[in-house]
VMD Tcl script that builds the backbone (N, CA, C; Angstrom):
set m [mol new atoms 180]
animate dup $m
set s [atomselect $m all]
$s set {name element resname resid chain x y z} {
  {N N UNK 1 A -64.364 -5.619 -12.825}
  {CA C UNK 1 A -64.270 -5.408 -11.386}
  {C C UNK 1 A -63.195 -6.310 -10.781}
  {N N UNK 2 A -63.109 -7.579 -11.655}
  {CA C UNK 2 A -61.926 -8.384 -10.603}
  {C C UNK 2 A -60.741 -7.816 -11.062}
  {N N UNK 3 A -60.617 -7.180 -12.271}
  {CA C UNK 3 A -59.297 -6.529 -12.539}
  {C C UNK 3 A -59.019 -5.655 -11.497}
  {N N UNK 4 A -59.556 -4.908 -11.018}
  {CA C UNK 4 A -59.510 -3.670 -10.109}
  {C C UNK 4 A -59.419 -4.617 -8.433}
  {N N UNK 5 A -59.651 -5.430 -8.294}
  {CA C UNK 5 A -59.252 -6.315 -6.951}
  {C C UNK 5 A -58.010 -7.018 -7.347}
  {N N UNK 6 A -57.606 -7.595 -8.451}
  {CA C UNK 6 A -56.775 -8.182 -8.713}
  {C C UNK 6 A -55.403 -6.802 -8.519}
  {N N UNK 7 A -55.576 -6.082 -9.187}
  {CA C UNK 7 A -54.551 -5.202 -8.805}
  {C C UNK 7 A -54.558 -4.507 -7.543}
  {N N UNK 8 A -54.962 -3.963 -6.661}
  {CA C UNK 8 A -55.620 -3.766 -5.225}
  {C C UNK 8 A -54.745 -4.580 -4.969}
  {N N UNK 9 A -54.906 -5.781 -5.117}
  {CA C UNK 9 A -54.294 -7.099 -3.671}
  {C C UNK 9 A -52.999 -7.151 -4.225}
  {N N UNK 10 A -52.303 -6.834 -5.375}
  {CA C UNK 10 A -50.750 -6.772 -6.301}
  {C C UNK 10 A -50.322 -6.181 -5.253}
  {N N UNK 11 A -50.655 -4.605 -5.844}
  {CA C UNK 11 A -50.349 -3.047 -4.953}
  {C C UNK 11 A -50.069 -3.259 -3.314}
  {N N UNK 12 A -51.516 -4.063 -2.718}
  {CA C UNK 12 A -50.848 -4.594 -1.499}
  {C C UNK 12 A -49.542 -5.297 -1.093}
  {N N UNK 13 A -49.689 -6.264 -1.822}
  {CA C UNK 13 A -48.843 -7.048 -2.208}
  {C C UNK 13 A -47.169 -6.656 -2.036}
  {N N UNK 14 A -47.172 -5.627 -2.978}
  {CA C UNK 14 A -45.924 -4.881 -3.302}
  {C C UNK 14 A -45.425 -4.166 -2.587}
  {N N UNK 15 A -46.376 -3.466 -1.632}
  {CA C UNK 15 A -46.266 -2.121 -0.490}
  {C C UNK 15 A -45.731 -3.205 0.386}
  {N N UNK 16 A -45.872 -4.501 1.012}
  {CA C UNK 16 A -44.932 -5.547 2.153}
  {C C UNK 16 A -43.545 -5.639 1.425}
  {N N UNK 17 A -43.238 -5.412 0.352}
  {CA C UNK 17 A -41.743 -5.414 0.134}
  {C C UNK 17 A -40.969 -4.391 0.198}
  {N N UNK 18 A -41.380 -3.368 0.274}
  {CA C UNK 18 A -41.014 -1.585 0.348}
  {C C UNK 18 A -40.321 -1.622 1.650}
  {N N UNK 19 A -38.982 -1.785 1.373}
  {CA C UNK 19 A -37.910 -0.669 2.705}
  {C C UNK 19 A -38.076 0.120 2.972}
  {N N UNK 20 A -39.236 0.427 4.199}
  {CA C UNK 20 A -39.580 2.168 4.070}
  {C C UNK 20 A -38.492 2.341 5.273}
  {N N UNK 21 A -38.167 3.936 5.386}
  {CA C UNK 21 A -37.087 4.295 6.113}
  {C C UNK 21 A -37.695 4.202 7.877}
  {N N UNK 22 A -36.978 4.651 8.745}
  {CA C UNK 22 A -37.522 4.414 9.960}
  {C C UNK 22 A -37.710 5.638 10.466}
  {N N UNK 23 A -38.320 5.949 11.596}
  {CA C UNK 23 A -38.412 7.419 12.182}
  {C C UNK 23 A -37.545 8.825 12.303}
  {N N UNK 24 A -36.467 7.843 12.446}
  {CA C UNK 24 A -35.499 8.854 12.876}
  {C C UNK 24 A -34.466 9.113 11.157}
  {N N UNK 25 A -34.584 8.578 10.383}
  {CA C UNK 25 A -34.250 8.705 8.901}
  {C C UNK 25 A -35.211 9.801 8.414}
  {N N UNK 26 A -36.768 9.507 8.513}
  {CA C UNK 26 A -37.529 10.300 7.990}
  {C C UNK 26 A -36.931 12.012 8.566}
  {N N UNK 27 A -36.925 11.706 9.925}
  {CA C UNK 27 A -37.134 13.662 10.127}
  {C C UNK 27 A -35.596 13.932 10.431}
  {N N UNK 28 A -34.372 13.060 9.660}
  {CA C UNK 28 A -33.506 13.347 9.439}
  {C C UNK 28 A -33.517 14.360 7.854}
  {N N UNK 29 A -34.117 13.324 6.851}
  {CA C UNK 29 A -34.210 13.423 5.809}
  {C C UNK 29 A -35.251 14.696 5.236}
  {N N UNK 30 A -36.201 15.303 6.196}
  {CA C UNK 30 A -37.098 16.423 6.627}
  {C C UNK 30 A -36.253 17.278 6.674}
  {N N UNK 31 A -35.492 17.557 7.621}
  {CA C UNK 31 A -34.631 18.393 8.047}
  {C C UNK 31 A -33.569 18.928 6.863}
  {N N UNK 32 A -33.047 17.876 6.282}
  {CA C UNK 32 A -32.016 18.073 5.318}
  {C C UNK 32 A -32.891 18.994 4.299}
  {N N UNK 33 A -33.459 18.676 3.916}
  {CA C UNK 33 A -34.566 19.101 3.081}
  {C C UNK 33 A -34.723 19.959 3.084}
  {N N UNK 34 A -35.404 20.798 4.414}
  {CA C UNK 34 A -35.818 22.284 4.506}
  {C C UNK 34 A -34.460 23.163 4.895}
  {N N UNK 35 A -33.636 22.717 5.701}
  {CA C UNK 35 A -32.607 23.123 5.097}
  {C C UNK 35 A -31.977 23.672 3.727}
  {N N UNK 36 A -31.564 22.708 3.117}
  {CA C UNK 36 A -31.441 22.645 1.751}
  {C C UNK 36 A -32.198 24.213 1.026}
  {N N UNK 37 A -33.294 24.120 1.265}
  {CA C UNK 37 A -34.851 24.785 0.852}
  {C C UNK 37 A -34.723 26.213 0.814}
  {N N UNK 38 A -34.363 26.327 2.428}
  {CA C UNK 38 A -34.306 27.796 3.489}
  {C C UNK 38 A -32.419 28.517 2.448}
  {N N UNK 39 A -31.551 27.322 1.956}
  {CA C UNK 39 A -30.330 27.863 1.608}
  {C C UNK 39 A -30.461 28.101 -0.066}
  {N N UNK 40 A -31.265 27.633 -0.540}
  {CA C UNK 40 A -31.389 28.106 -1.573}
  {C C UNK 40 A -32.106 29.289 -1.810}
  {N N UNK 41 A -33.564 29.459 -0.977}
  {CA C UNK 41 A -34.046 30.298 -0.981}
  {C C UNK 41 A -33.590 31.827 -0.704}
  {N N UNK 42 A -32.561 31.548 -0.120}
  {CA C UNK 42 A -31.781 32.240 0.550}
  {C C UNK 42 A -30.876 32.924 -0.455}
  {N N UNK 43 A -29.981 32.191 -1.088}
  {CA C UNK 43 A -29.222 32.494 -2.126}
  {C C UNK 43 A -29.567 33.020 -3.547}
  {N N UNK 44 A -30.897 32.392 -3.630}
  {CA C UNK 44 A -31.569 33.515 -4.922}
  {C C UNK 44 A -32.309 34.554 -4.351}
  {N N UNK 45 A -32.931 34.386 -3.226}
  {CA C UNK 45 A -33.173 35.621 -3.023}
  {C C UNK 45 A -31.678 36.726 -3.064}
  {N N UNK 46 A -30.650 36.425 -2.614}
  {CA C UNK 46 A -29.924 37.284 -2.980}
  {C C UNK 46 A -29.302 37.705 -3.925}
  {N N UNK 47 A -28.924 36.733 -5.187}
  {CA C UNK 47 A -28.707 37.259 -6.174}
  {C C UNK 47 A -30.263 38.201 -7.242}
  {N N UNK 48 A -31.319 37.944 -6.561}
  {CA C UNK 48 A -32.485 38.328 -6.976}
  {C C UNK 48 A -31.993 39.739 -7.040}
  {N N UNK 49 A -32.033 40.261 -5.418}
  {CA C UNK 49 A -31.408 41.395 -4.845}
  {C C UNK 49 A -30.483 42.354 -5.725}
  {N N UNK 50 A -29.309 41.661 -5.680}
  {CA C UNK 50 A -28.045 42.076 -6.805}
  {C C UNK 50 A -28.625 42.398 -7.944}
  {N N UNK 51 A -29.171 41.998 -8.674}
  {CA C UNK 51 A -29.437 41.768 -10.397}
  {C C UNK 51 A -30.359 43.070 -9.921}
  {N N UNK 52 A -30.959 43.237 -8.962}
  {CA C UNK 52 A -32.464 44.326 -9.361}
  {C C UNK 52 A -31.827 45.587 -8.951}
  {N N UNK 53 A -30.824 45.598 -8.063}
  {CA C UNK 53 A -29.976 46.684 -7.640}
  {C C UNK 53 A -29.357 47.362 -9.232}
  {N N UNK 54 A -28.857 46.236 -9.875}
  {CA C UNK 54 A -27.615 46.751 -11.153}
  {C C UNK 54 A -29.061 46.873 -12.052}
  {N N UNK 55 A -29.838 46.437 -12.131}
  {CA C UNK 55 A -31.065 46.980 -12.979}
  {C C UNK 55 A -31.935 48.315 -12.896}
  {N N UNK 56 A -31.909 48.560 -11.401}
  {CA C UNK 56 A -32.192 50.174 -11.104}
  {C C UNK 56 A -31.031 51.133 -11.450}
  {N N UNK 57 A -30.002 51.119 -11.097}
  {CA C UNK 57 A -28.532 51.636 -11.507}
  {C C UNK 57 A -28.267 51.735 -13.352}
  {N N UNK 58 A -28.726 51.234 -13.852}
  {CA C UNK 58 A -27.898 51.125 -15.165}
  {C C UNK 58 A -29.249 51.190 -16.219}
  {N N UNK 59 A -30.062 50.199 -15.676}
  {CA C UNK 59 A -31.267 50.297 -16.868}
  {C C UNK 59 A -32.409 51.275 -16.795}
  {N N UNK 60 A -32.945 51.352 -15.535}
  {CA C UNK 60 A -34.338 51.666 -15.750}
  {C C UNK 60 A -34.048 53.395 -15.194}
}
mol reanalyze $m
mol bondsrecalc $m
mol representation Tube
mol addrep $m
């Protein structure tokens, strides 16, 4: 059991040295993100598109 407090109070410990980012980083970094997300999604959905087009046309 003191192992499990002993690490507890580390972990605490460790989380006061963590540079966490600030508000306006976070839902910068949100943004980029789903961005990112929405353009990829985006782009395979369209080559999805393409490939199933030349697959009705030629294969099936």
């Amino acid at each position: 059991m003191s192992n499990l407090i002993n690490y507890l109070r580390d972990t605490r410990g460790e989380l006061k040295h963590v540079s966490w980012p600030t508000r306006k980083q976070t839902i910068a970094f949100t943004v980029v993100v789903i961005l990112v997300s929405v353009f990829v999604s985006i782009y395979l959905g369209f080559f999805d598109y393409i490939f199933s087009l030349i697959l009705q046309k030629f294969v099936l």
